[in-house]
One Martini backbone bead per residue (centre of mass of N, CA, C, O) as a GRO file, in nm:
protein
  138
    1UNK     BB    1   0.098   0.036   0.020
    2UNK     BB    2   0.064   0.330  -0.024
    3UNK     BB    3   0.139   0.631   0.101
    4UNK     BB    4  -0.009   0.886   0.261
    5UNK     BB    5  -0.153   1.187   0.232
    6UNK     BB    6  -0.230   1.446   0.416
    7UNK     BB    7  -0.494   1.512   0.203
    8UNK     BB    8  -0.597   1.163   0.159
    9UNK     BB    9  -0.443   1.130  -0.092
   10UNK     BB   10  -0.324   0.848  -0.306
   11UNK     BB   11  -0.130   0.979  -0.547
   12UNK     BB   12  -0.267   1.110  -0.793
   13UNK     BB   13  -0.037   1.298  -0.801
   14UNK     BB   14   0.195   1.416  -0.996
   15UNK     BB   15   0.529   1.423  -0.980
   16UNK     BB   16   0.757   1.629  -0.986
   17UNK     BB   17   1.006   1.681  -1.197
   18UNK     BB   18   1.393   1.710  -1.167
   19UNK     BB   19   1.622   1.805  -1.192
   20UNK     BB   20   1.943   1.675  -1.306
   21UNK     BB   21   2.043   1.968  -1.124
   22UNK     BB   22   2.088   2.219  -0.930
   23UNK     BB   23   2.297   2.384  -1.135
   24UNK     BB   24   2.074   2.430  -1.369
   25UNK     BB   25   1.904   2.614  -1.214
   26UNK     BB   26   2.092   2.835  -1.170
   27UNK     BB   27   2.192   2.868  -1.457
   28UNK     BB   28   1.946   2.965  -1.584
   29UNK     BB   29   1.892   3.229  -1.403
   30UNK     BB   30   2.158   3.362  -1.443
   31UNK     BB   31   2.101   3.390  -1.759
   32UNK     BB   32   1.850   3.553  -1.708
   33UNK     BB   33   1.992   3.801  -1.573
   34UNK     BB   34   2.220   3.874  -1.797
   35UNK     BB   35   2.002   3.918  -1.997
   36UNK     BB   36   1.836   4.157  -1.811
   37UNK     BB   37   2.101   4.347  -1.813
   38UNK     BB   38   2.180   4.379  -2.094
   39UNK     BB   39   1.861   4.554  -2.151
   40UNK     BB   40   1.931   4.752  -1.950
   41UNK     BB   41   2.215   4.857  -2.060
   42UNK     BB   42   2.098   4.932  -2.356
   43UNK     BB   43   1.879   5.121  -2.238
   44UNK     BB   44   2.086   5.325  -2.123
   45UNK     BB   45   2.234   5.389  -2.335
   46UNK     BB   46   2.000   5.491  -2.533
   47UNK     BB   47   1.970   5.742  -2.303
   48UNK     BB   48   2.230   5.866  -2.299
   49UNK     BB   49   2.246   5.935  -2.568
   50UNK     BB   50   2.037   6.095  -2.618
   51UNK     BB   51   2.120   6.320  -2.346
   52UNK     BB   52   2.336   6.403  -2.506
   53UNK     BB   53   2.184   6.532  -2.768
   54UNK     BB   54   2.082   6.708  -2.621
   55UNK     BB   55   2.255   6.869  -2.512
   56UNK     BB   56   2.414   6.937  -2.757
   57UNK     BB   57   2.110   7.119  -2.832
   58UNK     BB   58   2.089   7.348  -2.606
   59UNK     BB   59   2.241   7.600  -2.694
   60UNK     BB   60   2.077   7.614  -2.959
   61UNK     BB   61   1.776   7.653  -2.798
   62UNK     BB   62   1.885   7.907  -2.593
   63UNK     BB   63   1.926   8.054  -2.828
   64UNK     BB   64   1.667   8.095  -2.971
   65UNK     BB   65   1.516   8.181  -2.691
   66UNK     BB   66   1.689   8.435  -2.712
   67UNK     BB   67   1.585   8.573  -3.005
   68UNK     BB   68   1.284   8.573  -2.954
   69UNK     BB   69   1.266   8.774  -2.751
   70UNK     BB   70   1.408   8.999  -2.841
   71UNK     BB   71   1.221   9.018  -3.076
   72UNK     BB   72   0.970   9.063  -2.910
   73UNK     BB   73   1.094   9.302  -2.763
   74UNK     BB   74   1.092   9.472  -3.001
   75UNK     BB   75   0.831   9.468  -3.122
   76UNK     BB   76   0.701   9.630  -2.868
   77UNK     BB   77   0.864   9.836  -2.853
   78UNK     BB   78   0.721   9.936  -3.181
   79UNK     BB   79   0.444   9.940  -3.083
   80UNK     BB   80   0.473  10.162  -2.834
   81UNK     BB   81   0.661  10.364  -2.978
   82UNK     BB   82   0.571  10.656  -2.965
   83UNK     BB   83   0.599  10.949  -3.035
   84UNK     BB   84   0.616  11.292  -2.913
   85UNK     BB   85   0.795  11.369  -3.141
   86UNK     BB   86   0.950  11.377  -3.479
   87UNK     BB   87   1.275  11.315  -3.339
   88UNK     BB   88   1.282  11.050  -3.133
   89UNK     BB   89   1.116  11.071  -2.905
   90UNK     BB   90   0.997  10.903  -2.677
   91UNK     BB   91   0.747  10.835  -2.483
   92UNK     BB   92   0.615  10.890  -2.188
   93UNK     BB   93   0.524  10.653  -1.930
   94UNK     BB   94   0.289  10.823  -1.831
   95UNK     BB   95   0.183  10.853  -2.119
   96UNK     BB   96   0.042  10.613  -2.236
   97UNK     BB   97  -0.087  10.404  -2.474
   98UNK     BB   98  -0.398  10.361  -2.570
   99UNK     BB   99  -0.598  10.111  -2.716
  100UNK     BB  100  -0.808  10.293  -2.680
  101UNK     BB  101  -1.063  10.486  -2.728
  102UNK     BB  102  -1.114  10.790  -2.592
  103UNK     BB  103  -1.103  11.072  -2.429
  104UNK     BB  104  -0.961  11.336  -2.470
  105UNK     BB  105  -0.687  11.488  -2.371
  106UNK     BB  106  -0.407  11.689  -2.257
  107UNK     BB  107  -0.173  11.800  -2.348
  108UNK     BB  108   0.126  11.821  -2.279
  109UNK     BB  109   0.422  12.024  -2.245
  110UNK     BB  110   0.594  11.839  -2.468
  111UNK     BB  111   0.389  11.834  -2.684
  112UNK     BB  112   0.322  12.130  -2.731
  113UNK     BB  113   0.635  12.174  -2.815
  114UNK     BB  114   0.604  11.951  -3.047
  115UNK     BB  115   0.352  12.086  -3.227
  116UNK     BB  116   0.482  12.346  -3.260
  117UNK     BB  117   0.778  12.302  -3.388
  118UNK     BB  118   0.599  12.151  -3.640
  119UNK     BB  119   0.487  12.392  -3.759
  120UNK     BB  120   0.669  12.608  -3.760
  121UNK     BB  121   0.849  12.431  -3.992
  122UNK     BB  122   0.653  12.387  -4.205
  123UNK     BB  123   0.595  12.670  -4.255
  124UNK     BB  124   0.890  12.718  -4.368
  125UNK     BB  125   0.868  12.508  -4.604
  126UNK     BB  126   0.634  12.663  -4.737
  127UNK     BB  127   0.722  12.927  -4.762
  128UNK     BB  128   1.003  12.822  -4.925
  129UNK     BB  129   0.805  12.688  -5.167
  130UNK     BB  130   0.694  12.948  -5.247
  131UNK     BB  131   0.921  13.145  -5.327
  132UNK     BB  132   1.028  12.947  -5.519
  133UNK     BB  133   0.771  12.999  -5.724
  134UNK     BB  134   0.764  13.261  -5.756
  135UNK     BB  135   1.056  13.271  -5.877
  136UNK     BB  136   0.988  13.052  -6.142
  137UNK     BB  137   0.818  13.282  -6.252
  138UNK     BB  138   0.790  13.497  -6.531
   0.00000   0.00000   0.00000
């Protein structure tokens, strides 16, 4: 009579054979391990270089974003800077360009002083070129 087994089962299962020595099942988990370490190492490589890639374009891309900043920034000085008068004076930031019309302002004493000057200088340019057809009409 064949030995019973704790639960009461008289050999049902059959027992799982096992390999032919124990050092085969070590070589083979340690080869498996040894895939495994191969896989992350190509993986890490291929990560370093990508890395290495970025880095070597972070100059060029830090270069273009501060490129970009310049033009935008200068973009909004020329979109912003209206002349308070014609010689190339910025306008005072105390009294901003509203981007909306409003109702109107009183001009400042340096816009009065350069609406003057702006006026003066055409009349004498007109009187300029009306003088000179005067003389050389017949």
């Amino acid at each position: 009579m064949p030995p019973s087994s704790p639960s009461g089962n008289r050999g049902s299962r059959p027992v799982k054979p096992t390999s032919q020595s124990p050092f085969q099942d070590d070589h083979s988990r340690i080869a498996r391990e040894l895939e495994e370490i191969r896989l992350r190492e190509l993986e890490l490589t291929r990560k370093h270089q990508e890395m290495q890639r970025k880095v070597a374009d972070l100059p060029k891309q830090i270069e273009m974003r501060e490129r970009k900043q310049r033009e935008m920034i200068r973009l909004q000085v020329m979109a912003d800077a209206t002349m308070a008068d014609g010689f190339g004076r910025p306008r005072d930031k105390r009294h901003a360009v509203k981007r909306k019309p409003s109702s109107s302002r009183r001009m400042t004493r340096p816009e009065q002083r350069s609406a003057q000057l702006q006026f003066l200088l055409l009349c004498a340019v007109l009187a300029i070129f009306l003088v000179l057809l005067w003389k050389s009409l017949p």
